[in-house]
C-alpha positions as CSV (number, residue, x, y, z in Angstrom):
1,X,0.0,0.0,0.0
2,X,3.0,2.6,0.6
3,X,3.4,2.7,-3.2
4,X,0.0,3.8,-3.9
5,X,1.0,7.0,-1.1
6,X,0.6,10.6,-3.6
7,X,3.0,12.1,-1.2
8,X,2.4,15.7,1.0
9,X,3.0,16.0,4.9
10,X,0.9,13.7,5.8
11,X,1.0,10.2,3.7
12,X,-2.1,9.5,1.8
13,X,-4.1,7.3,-0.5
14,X,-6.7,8.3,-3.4
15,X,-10.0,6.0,-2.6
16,X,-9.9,5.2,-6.6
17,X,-6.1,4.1,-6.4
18,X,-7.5,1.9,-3.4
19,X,-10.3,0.3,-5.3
20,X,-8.1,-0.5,-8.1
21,X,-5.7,-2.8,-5.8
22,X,-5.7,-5.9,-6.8
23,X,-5.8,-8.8,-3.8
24,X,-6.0,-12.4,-4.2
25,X,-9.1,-14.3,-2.5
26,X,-9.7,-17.7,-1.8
27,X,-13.1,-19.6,-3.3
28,X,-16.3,-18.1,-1.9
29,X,-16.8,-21.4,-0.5
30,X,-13.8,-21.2,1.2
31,X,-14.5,-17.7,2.4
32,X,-18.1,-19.4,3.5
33,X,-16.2,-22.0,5.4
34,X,-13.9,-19.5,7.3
35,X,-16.9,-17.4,8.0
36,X,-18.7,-20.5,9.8
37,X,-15.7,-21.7,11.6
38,X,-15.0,-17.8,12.7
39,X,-18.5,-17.8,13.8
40,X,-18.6,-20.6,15.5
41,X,-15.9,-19.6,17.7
42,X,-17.7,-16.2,18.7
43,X,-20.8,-18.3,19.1
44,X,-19.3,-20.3,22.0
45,X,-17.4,-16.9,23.4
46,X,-20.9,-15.8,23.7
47,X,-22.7,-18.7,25.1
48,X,-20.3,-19.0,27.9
49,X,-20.3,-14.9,28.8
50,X,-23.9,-15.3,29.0
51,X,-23.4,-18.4,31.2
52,X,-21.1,-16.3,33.2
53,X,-23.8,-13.6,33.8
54,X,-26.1,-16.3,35.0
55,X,-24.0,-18.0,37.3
56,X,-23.2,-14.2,39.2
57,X,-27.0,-13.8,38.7
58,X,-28.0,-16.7,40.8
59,X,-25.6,-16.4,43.8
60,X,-26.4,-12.5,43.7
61,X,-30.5,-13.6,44.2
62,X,-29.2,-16.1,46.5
63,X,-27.5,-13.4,48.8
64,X,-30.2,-10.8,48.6
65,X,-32.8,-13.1,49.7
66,X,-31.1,-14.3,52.4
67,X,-29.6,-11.7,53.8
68,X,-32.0,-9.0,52.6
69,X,-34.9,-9.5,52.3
70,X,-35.2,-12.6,54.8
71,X,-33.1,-10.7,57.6
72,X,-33.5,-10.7,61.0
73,X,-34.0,-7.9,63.3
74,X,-32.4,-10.2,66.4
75,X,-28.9,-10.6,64.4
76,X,-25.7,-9.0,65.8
77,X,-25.3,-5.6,65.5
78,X,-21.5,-5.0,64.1
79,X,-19.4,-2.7,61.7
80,X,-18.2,-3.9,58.7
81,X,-14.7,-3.8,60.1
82,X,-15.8,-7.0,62.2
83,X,-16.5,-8.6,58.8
84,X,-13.5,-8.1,56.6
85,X,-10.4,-5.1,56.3
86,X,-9.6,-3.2,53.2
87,X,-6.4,-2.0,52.6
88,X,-5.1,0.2,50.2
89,X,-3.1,-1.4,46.8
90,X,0.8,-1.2,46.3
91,X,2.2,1.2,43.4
92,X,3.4,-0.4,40.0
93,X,4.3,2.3,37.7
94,X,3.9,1.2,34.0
95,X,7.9,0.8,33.5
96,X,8.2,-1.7,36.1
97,X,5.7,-4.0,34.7
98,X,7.0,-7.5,33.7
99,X,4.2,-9.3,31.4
100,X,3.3,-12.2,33.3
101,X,0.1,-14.5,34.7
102,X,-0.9,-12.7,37.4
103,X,-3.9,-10.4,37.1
104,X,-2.9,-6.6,37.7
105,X,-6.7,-5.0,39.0
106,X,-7.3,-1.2,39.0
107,X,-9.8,0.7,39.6
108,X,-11.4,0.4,36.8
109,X,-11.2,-3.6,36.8
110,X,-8.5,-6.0,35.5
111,X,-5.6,-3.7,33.7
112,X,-3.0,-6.4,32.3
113,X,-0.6,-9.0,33.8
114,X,2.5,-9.0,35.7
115,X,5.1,-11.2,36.6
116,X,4.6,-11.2,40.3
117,X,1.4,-11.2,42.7
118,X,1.1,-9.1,46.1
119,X,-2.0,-11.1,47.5
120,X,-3.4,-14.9,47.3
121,X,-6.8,-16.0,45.6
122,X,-9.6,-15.3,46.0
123,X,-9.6,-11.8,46.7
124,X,-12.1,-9.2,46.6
125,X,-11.3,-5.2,45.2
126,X,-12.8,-2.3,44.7
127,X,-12.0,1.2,43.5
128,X,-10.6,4.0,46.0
129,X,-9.6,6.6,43.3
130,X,-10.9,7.6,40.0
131,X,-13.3,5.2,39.9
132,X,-15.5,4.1,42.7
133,X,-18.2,1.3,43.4
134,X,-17.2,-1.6,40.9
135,X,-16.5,-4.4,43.0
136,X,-14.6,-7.6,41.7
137,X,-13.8,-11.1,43.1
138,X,-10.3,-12.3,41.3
139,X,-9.9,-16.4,41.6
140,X,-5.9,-15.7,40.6
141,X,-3.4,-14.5,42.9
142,X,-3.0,-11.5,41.6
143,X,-1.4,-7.4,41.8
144,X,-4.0,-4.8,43.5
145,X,-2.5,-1.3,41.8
146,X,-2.8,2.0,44.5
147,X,-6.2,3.1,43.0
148,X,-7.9,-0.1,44.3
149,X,-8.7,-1.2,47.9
150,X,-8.3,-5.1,48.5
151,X,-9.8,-7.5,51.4
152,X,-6.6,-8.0,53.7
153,X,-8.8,-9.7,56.0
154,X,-11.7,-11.9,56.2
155,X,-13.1,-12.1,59.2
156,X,-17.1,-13.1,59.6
157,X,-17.1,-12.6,56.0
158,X,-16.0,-15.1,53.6
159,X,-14.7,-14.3,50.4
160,X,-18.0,-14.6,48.2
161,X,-20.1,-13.3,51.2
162,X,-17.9,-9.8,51.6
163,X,-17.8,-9.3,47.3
164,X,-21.5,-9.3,47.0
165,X,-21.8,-7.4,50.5
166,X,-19.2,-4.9,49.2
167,X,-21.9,-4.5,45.9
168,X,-25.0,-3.9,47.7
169,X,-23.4,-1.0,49.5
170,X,-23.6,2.8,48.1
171,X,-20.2,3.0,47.9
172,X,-19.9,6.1,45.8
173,X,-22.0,7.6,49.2
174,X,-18.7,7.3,50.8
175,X,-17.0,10.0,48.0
176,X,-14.3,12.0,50.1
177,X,-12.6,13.3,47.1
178,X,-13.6,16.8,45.2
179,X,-12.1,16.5,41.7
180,X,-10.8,13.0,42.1
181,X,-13.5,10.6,43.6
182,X,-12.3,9.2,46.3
183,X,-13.3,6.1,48.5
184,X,-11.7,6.3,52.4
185,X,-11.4,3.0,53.8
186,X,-12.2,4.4,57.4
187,X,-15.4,5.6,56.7
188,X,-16.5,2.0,55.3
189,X,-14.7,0.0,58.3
190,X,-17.1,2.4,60.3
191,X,-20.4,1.9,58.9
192,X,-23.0,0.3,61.4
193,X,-24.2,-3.0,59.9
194,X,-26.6,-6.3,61.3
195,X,-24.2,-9.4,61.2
196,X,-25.9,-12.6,59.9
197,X,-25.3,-16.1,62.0
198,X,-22.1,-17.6,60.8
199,X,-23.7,-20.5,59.7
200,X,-25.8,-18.4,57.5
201,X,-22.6,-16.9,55.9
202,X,-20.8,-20.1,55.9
203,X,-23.7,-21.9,54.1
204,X,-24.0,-19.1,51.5
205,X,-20.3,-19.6,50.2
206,X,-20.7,-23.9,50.7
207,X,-23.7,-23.2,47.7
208,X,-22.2,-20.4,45.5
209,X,-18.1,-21.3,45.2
210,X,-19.1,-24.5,43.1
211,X,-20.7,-21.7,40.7
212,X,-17.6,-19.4,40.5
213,X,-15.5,-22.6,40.3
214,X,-17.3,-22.8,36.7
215,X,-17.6,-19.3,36.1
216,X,-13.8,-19.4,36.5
217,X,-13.8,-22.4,34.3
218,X,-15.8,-20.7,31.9
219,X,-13.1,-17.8,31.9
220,X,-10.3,-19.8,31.1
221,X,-11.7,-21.3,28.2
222,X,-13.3,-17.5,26.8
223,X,-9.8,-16.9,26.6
224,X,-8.6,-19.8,25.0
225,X,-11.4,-19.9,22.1
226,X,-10.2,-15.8,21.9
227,X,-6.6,-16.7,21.3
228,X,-7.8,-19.2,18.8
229,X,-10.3,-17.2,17.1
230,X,-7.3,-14.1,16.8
231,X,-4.5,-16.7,16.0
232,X,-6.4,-18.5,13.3
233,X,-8.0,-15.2,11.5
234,X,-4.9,-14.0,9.6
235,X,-3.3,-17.5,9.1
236,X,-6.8,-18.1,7.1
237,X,-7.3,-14.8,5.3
238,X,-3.8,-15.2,3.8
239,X,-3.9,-19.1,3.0
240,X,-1.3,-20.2,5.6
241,X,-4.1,-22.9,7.0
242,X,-6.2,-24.0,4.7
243,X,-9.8,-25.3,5.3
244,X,-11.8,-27.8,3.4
245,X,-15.2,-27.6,1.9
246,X,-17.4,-29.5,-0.3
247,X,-17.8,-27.4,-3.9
248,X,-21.4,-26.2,-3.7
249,X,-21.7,-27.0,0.2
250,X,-23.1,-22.8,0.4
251,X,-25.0,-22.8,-2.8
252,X,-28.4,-21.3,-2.3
């Protein structure tokens, strides 16, 4: 394409020259058949994402009902410091990042890999600058940046127990920031709260973790079929893999 460039500051190409390029194409049958096996792929990406969504669903209904709407006015009354301690994430400036497997979460949400972790799976994070009130649960040891607040400690609550606790609060109600919104740790430790039966809490994660065990399943393999899917697409649009197809298998 740099040959077809008409020169000036900025390089540029007529549309016409553009149209006129000729490129070599497989069979439309064999176009048809790397359209249905790219398809495919996406198709099963999608089916598990929405399988994903239903899983969270489920233990989120779960949790609500019963420790919502079924709750009792004789349970303990606590802080939510007496069920688990955030703490505030460790600085990792972009040119000390080493690409690696262990999930690096912001406060925006998962923001690349590095080669070593700072806390062990499963963990719970949620945003303390920038961005405030996505909560996460991470199934990977993994790198809590400075803009995120982690679980240091479960007490009462277990791990699944204090995410979806952590998402039913109003967490951007806690704002202490002006420009930058801001989440204090203090103020959340501080916040009155009833404290369900340990049982109850106990008996909520027994039930759920076999869901996020295939959620996390689920996640492995989205990225697999991904890699797959992005791997495969060039190799087949330039002929490097080949795929077989009966003549006239797309004729209408």
């Amino acid at each position: 394409m740099i040959s077809f460039d008409i020169g000036g500051v900025q390089p540029s190409i007529k549309v016409p020259h553009l149209l006129d390029m000729k490129i070599s194409l497989p069979p439309l049958s064999e176009q048809q058949s790397i359209g249905a096996i790219l398809s495919c792929l996406d198709d099963k990406i999608d089916l598990l994402h929405r399988q994903n969504k239903t899983l969270e669903a489920m233990a989120e209904t779960l949790f609500r009902q019963w420790f919502i709407e079924e709750a009792q006015e004789d349970w303990e009354e606590g802080k939510v410091e007496d069920l688990f301690v955030l703490q505030r994430g460790y600085d990792l400036p972009i040119q000390n990042r080493v690409d690696g497997k262990y999930p690096i979460f912001a406060a925006s949400g998962f923001s690349g890999g590095h080669a070593e972790y700072k806390v062990t799976a499963p963990g719970v994070t949620t945003g303390r600058s920038g961005l405030i009130g996505k909560v996460y649960f991470i199934q990977d040891d993994f790198w809590p940046l400075n803009t995120s607040l982690y679980i240091k400690e479960f007490k009462k609550g277990t791990p699944l127990f204090s995410y979806f606790f952590l998402k039913t609060m109003d967490l951007e109600s806690f704002n202490a920031g002006s420009a930058v919104p801001t989440l204090n740790r203090n103020h959340v430790h501080e916040s009155s709260i009833s404290i369900p039966p340990d049982k109850l809490i106990k008996e909520f994660e027994f039930h759920m973790m076999p869901n996020f065990k295939k959620l996390r399943a689920n996640e492995i393999q989205i990225r697999t079929l991904e890699k797959l899917r992005d791997n495969l697409l060039p190799k087949l649009m330039s002929g490097e893999v080949r795929v077989s197809y009966e003549q006239g298998e797309f004729a209408s």
